[in-house]
N, C-alpha and C positions, 0 to 999 in steps of 0.2 A: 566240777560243777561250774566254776570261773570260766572254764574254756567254753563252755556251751552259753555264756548268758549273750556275745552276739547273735548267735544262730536263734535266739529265742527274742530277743528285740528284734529281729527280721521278723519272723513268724505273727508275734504282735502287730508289727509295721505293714504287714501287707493283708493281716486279717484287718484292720483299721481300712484301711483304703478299698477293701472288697466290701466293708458294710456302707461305707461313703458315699461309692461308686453305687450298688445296686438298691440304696435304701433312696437315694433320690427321689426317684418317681414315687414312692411309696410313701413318703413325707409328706409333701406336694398333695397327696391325692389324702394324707389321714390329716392335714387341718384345712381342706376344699371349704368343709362349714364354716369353717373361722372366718373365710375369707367371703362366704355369700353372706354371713353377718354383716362383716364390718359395711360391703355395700348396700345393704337392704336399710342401712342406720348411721349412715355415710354422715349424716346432721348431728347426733347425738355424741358420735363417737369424736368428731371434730370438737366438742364442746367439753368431752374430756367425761361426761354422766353417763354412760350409755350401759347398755346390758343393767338395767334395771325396770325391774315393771311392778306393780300395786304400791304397797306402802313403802317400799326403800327409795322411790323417785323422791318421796318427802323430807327422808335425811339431808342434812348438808350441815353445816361448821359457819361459825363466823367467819367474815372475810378478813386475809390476813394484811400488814403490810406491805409495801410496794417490794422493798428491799432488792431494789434493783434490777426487781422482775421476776426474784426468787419467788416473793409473797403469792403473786396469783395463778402460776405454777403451783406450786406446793398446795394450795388449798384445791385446785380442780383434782389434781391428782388423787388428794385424800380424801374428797368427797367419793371419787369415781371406787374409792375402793372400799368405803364402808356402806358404798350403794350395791357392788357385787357382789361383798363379804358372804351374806345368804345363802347364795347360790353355790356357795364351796361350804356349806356346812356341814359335811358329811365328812368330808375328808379333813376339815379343820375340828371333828369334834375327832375322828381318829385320830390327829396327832396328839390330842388333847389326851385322848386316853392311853394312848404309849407313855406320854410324860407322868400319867399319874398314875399308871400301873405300874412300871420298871420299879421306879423304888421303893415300891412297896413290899415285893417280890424277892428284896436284894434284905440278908441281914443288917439289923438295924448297927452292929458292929462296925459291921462293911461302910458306916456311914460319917464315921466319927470323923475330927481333925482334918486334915488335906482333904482324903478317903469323898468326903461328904459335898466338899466344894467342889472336886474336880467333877464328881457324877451332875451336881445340877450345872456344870461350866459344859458336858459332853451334852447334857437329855435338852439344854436348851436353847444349844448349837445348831444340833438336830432338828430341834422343830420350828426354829428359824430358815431353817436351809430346805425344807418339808414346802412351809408354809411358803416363802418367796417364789421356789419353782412351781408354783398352781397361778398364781393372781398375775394377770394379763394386764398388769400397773408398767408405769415406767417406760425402760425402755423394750419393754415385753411385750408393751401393751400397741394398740393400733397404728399401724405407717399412718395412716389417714392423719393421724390426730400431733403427730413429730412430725410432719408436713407445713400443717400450722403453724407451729411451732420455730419453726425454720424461718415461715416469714416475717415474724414479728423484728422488731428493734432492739433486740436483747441479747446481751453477751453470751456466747456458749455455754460458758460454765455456769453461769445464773442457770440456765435453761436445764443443765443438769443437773444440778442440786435439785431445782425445783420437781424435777420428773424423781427424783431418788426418794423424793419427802413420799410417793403413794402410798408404798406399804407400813407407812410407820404406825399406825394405829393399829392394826391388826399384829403387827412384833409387839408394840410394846403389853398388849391384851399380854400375849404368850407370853412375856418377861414376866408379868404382875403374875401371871395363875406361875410359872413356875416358884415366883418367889415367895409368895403365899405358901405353896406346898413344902419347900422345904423350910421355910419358919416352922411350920407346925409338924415337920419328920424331924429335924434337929434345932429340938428347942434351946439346948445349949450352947449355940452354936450362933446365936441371934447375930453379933457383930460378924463373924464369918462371912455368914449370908449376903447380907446386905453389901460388904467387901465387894463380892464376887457379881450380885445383881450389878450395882455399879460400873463392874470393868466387862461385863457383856455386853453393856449399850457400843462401845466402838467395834465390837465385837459382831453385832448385828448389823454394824454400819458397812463394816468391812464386807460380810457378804451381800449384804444389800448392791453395795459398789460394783461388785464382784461379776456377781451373778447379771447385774445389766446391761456390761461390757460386754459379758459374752453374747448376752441376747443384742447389744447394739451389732454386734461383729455377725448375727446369725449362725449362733454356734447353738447355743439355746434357746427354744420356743415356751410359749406358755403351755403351761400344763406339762412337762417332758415327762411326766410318768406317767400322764396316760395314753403313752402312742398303743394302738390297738393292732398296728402292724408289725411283724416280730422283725421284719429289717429295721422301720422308725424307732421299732422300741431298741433295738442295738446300737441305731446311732445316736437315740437321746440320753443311754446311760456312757456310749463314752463320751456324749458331750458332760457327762458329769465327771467321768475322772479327768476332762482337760480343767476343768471349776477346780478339784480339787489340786491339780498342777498351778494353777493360776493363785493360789492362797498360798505357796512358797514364802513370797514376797514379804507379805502380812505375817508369817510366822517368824521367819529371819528378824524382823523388826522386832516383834513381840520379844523375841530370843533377844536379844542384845536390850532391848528397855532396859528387863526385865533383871539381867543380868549389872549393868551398870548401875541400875536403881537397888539391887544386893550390896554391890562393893560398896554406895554411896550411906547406906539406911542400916543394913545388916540382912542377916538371912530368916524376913517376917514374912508372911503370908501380906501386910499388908505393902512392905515395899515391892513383893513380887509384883502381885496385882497392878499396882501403881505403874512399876517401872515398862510391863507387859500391856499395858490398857495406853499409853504414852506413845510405845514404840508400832503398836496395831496402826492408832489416830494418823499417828504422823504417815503410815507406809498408807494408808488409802488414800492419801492425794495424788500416788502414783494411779491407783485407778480412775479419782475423778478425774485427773488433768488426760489419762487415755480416752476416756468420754467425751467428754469437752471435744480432742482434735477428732474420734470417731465421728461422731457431732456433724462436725464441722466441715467434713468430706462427704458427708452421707448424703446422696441423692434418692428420692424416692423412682423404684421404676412401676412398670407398669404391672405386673406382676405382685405386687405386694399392694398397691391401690387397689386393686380388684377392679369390677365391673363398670367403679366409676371412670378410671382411667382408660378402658376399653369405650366407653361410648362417648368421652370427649376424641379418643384419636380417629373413633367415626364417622 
């Protein structure tokens, strides 16, 4: 079996580069509408609101600190995404009901001790990783509007942070209903819980990060699960196991926290957490600071402007 696993990384390697190569055009042609969007609302979408119509245009947040440019970033962003939230309610109430159907399904046994943390550490992993590949935030969300972006007076990495804060109100919803659910499946279990809620936030962060590198690199688009094309939809699910190649990094770290934080504390559930939620935090500064120089190389072409950039080069 060892002898064959070249011959079979070949096999993989060149069915990868056959969907690459022929899913192209196919890509292109299944998000066209994206792109007559963004140009029909070329105003909206530059101002960071857009794809909202009746009563969600009247949402919006107090305005946040300057903080160096993070602040006004970070609030158009999180406005723009509790203004589209709606619009993906279909698919955010299906992840909704995976998370609170699975464990209910599973014996209440099955739910004790570790057993119980690690299922709401897997169910809401998942519906953080669900929920980010649909909302067209960040760096997922409009060239037009990272265009802007671009020309303002502000550090890269301010610019990305600020663009990372869009989806955080819609995760932390799915944090609160996961944690909610399992307070009330393992009542016994209260401080566990909360343990575990706690060390999901860098957790959430980390694919947050993650997942907008790859969409900065165009590896991931918004919505990747719902290509309608069977080539698109092959190339947007291996853009999801290069995602899950990409979280090595963030696990490695966790791995060694997590470990050193044993030898230092002993072997608790809560120095695991602690030492795992520590070594996450710290390993996503390798993604932000990859953002930040993506960032900072990335030219808008004409092609990814749409229509507007076709009638200035007119």
């Amino acid at each position: 079996t060892a002898l064959m696993l070249p011959t079979r990384f070949l096999v993989v390697a060149a069915l990868v580069g056959l969907i690459y190569l022929l899913g192209g055009d196919y890509l292109e042609a299944s998000t066209a509408r994206t792109d007559m969007s963004v140009a029909r609302r070329q105003s909206s979408l530059r101002s960071g609101t857009a794809n909202s119509s009746g009563w969600t245009r009247r949402l919006t947040l107090p305005q946040f600190a300057h903080l160096l440019g993070i602040g006004p970033i970070a609030w158009m962003q999180m406005v723009h995404s509790i203004r589209i939230l709606p619009r993906f309610l279909v698919f955010t109430v299906a992840i909704v009901s995976v998370v609170i159907v699975i464990p209910m399904t599973v014996d209440r046994q099955h739910l004790q001790g570790w057993s119980g943390v690690l299922w709401m550490f897997g169910l809401n992993a998942y519906a953080d990783f669900l929920l980010l590949l649909q909302l067209p935030v960040g760096f997922l969300g409009p060239p037009a509007q990272r265009a802007l972006l671009k020309s303002l007076p502000i550090a890269n990495w301010a610019i990305v942070i600020g663009q990372l804060a869009g989806p955080f109100i819609p995760l932390a919803l799915m944090h609160l209903l996961v944690l909610v659910l399992f307070l009330c499946l393992l009542p016994g279990s209260t401080f566990e819980v909360l343990q575990m809620s706690l060390a999901l936030l860098p957790v959430g962060w980390v694919l947050t990060t993650n997942i907008n590198l790859l969409g900065a690199w165009n590896i991931i688009k918004p919505r990747a699960l719902q290509q309608r094309d069977a080539l698109a939809a092959g190339r947007a699910m291996l853009s999801v196991w290069i995602f899950f190649m990409m979280l090595i990094p963030a696990i490695i770290g966790g791995t060694i926290g997590s470990v050193l934080a044993i030898g230092l504390f002993g072997p608790t559930l809560t120095s695991y957490l602690l030492g795992a939620s520590i070594g996450v935090l710290l390993t996503s500064s390798l993604y932000v600071a990859l953002l930040a120089y993506t960032f900072a190389r990335w030219q808008p072409s004409p092609s990814e402007l749409g229509a507007e950039e076709k009638e200035h080069d007119g």
